[in-house]
Residue, then its C-alpha position, 0 to 999 in steps of 0.5 A: x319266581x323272580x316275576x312273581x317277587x318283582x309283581x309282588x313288589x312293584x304291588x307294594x308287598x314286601x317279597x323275597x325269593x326263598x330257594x329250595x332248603x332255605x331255612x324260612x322266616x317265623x313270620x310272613x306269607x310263604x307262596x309256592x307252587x307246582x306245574x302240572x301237565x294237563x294237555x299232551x296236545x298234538x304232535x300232528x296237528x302241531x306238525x301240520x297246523x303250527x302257530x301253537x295249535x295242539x300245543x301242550x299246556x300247563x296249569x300252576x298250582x299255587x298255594x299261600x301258607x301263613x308262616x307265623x301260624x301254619x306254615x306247613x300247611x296252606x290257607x289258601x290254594x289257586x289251581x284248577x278245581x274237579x269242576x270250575x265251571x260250578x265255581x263263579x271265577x276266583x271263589x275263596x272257599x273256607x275248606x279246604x282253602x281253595x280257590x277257582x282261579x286258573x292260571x294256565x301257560x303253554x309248556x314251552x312258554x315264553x318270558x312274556x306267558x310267564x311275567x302274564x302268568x305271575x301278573x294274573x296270580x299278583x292280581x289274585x292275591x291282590x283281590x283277596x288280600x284281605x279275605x286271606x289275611x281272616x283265613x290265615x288268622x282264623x282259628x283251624x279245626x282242633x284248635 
């Protein structure tokens, strides 16, 4: 979270840390997210092979929430989809708010894997800013 904040910064978006029960702001963009195991890897050929092969990896989920008009839900969400390979790279979808962009790291990453990790979501952000911004102020259904 703290590269994330100083990539977010440094991009020109005002951005703080939030730690878990924080009462949030009534305005602004909340961005959170999870990491989800998606590769036990192999013991054995870690053993035999090394240099990180068979290792285990990590996939971060990530999502945007608007708190000035939803904050309890996303309008937008990185992560891996069922099938990625039918979605050309980072597709802002309008439901349910996904988008095809994967940011993926090995379990036991090092400093440099996560700063890359939190430039590579930055980047994301960054090349949709816009698009997020319509979809935060668009109108949900059952409005």
């Amino acid at each position: 979270s703290e590269s994330l904040v100083a990539d977010l910064v440094e991009a020109g978006i005002p951005a703080v840390r939030m730690t878990h029960g924080a009462v949030l702001p009534s305005d602004g963009w909340l961005l959170h997210g999870v990491f989800v195991e998606v590769d036990e890897g192999n013991r054995l050929q870690r053993a035999v092979i090394g240099f990180g092969s068979g290792a285990s990896h990590m996939e971060v989920m990530v999502g945007v929430n608007d708190l000035a008009t939803h904050p309890e839900a996303p309008f937008i969400l990185f992560g891996t989809v069922t099938d990625p390979s039918k979605l050309p790279g980072a597709v802002v979808s309008m439901n349910p708010y996904m988008a095809a962009a994967r940011f993926v790291m090995e379990k036991n990453a090092t400093e440099k894997d996560v700063k890359r990790t939190s430039k590579e979501i930055v980047n994301e952000i960054l090349k949709y800013k816009d698009k997020f911004r319509e979809q935060a102020e668009s109108p949900k259904p059952g409005q």
